[in-house]
C-alpha positions in Angstrom: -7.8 -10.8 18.1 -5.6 -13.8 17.1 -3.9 -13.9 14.0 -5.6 -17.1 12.6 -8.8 -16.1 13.4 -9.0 -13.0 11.6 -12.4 -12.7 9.8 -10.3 -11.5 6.4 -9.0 -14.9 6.5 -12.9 -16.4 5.6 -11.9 -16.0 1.4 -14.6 -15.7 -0.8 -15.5 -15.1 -4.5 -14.7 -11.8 -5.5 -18.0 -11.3 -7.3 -19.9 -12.8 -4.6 -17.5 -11.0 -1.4 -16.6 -7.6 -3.0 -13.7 -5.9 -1.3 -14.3 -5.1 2.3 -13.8 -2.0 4.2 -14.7 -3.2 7.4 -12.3 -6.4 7.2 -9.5 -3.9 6.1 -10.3 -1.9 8.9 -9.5 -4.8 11.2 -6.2 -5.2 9.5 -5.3 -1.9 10.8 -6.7 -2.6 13.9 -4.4 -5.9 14.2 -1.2 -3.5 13.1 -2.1 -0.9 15.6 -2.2 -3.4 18.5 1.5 -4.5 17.5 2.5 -1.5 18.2 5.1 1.1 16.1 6.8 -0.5 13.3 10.0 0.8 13.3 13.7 -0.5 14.9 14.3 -1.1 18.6 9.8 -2.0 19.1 8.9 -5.8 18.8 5.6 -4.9 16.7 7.5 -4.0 13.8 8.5 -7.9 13.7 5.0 -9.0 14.7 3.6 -7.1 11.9 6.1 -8.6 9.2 5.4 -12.2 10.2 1.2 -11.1 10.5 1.7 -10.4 6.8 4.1 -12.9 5.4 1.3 -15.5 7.3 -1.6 -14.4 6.3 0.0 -14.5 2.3 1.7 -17.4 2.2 -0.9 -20.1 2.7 -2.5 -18.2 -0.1 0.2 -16.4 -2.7 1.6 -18.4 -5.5 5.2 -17.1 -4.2 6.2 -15.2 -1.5 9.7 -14.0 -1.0 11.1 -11.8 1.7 14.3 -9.4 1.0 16.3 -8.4 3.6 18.3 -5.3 2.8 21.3 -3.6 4.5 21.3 0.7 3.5 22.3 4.1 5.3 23.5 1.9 7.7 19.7 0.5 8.5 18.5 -3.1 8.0 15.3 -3.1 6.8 12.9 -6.2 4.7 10.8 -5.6 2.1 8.1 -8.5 1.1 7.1 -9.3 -2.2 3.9 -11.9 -2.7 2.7 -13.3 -6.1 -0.7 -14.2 -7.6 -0.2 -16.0 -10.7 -2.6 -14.5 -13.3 -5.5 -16.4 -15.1 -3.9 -15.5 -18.6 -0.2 -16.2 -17.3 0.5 -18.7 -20.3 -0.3 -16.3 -23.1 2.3 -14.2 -24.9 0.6 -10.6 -24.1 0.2 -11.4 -20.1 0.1 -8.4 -18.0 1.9 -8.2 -14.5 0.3 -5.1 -12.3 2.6 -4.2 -8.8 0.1 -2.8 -6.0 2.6 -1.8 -3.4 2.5 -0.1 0.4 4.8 0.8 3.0 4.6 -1.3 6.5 6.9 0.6 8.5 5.9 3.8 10.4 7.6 7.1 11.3 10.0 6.9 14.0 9.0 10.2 15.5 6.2 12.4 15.7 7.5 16.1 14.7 4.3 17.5 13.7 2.3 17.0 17.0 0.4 19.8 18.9 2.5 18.6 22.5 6.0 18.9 21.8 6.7 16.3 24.7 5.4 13.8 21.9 7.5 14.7 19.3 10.4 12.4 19.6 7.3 9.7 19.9 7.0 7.2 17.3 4.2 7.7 15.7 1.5 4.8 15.9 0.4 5.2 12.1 -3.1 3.9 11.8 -3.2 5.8 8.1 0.1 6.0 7.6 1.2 3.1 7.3 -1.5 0.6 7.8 -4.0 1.8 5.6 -2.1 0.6 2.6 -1.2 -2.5 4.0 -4.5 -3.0 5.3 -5.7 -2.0 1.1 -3.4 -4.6 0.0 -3.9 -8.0 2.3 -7.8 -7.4 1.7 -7.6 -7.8 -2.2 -5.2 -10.6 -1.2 -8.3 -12.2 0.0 -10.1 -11.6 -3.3 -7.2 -12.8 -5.3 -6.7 -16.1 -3.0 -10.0 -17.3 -4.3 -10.5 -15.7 -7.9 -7.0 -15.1 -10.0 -7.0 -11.7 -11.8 -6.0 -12.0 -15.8 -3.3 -10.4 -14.7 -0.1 -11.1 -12.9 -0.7 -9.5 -9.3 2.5 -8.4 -7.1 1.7 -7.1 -3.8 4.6 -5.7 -2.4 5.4 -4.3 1.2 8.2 -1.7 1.7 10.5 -1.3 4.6 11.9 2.1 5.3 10.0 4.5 3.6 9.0 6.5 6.5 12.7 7.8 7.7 12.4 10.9 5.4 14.1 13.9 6.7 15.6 12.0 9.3 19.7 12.5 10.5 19.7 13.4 6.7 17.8 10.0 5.5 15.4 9.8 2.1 12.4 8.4 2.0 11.3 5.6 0.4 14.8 3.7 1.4 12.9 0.0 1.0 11.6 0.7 -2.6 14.3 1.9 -4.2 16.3 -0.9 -2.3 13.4 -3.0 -4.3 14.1 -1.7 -7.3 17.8 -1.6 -7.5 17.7 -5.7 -6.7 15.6 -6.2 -9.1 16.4 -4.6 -11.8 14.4 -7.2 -14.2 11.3 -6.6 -12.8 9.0 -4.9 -15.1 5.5 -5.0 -14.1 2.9 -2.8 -17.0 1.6 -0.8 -14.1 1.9 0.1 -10.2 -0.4 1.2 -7.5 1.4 2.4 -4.4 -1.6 2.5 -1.7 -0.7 5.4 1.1 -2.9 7.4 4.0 -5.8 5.6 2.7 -8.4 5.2 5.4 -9.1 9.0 6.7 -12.4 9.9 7.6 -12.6 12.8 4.7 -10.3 10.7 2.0 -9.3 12.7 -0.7 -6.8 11.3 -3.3 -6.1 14.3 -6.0 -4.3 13.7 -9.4 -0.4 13.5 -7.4 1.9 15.3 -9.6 4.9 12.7 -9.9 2.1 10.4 -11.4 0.7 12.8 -13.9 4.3 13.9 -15.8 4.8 9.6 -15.5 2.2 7.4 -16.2 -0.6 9.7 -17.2 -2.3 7.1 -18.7 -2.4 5.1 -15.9 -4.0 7.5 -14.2 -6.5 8.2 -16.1 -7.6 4.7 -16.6 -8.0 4.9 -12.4 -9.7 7.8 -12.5 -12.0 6.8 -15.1 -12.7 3.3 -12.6 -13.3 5.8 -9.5 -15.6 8.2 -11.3 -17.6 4.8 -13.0 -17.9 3.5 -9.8 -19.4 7.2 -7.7 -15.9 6.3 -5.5 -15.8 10.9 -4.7 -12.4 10.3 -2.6 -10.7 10.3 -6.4 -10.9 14.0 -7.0 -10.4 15.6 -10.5 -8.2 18.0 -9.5 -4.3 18.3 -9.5 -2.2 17.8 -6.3 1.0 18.2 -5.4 4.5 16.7 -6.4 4.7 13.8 -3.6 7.9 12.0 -2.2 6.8 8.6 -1.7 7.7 4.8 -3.1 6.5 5.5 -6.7 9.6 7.9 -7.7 11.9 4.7 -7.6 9.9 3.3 -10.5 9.4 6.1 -12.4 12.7 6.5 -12.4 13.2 3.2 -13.8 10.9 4.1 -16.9 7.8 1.9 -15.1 4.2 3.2 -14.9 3.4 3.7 -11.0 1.0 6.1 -9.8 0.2 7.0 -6.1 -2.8 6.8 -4.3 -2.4 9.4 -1.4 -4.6 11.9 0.8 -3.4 15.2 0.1 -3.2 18.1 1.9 -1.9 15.4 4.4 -4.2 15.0 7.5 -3.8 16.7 10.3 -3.0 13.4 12.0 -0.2 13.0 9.3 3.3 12.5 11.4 1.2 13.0 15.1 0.5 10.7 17.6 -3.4 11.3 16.9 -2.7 9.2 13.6 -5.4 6.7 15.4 -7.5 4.1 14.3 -10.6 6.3 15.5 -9.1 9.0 12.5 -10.0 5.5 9.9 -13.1 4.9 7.7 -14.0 1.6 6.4 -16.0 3.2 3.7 -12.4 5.1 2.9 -11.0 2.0 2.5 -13.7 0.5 0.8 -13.9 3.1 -2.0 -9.6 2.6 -2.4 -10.2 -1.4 -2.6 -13.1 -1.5 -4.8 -11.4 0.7 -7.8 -8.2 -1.1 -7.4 -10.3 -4.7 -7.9 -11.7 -3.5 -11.0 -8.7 -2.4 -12.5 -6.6 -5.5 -11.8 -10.0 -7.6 -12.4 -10.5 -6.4 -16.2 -9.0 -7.8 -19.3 -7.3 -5.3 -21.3 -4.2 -5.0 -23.5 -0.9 -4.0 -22.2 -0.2 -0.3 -21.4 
């Protein structure tokens, strides 16, 4: 499917063309085709120029920063949507973030011939993206009150590796920009599984429970039963580098982790629009509604 003739490109009113589970599905699918995106494979350039084109005709500003750390290069990309109520003193800036890159190797599979695969990353990886460039549609046509920062992370996924962190590209983000201070964050991960379910992630509850909440209260408004009411677990992933910044950033993530999760069966055929559908719909909302600070 070319790039520029991508249905998701066809941008509608928000009201009128909800968020789309089916058209973020084909964003995976276009990711997947690239290829892995990590070093040393060409799709992990095609997929950072299929983003930064599809947002730039659209975004009021989109930057790309390159970034040189543990001896990696890696580019995170940041894209603007100026808010409706921009001009007025109390305006609201919200960060909905994802990672782009996917795992270098796939250590969980079932065939240990695969395990020094890279690992395709149909969930984990595109999902989010896939979350993010759909509401990127919604916001092209209809500003949100708010402020909207989608950002893409480089790096995240080289956890555990020769001794690497994860989440490399985010707190790369956040040490740059140090006067960035968005009121709230979405980071969008392992979205699109068949059986999604996103519990209360425990990094997010002891920092931004509030933010939370107001999510959860969205999901459960809205019938979206991937959001379950239960705790989870304490999650590594690109919120900590705002939280430790003082910012309110939650995650979004399946958990227990797929059994696709680091495998070569992380597949598109493992993805469910209506997944990503329920994900995209309660992040519209919140960015959609007028409400005071945090």
């Amino acid at each position: 499917m070319s790039l520029f003739t991508l249905p998701a490109l066809a941008f509608g009113q928000p009201d009128k063309q909800p968020f789309d589970g089916q058209l973020a599905m084909e964003h995976i699918a276009q990711q997947v085709s690239f290829g892995p995106r990590t070093a040393d494979y060409a799709g992990k350039q095609k997929t950072l120029t299929y983003i930064q084109q599809l947002l730039e005709p659209e975004a009021d500003q989109v930057l790309v920063q390159s970034f040189k750390s543990y001896g990696l290069v890696g580019n995170n990309l940041w894209a603007s949507f100026y808010g409706t109520d921009s001009k007025q003193t109390n305006h609201r800036r919200i960060m909905l973030a994802a990672h782009w890159d996917t795992r270098p190797i796939a250590e969980h599979d079932s065939v240990p011939a695969k395990r020094a695969e890279p690992v395709i990353g149909a969930n984990d990886g595109a999902s989010g993206v896939a979350v993010l460039l759909e509401i990127a549609r919604l916001l092209s046509e209809k500003r949100a009150p708010a402020t909207i920062d989608l950002v893409f992370f480089d790096l995240e996924d080289m956890g555990n590796i020769d001794n690497l962190p994860f989440s490399i590209g985010a707190t790369e983000f956040v040490r740059k920009n140090p006067f960035y201070r968005p009121n709230a964050g979405v980071v969008v991960d392992m979205v699109c599984d068949r059986e999604l379910e996103i519990p209360l992630e425990r990094f997010s509850r002891d920092g931004a429970k509030d933010l939370q909440d107001q999510i959860w209260r969205i999901a459960r408004s809205q019938g979206a039963t991937a959001f379950k009411d239960r705790k989870g677990t304490y999650i590594e992933d690109d919120h900590l580098p705002f939280l430790r910044a003082g910012l309110d950033v939650v995650n979004l993530i399946h958990w227990p982790f797929p059994k696709s999760w680091h495998t070569s069966g992380d597949t598109i055929d493992q993805c469910s629009a209506d997944s990503l559908q329920q994900v995209g719909r309660v992040i519209a909302e919140f960015i959609y509604l007028k409400r005071e600070p945090l």
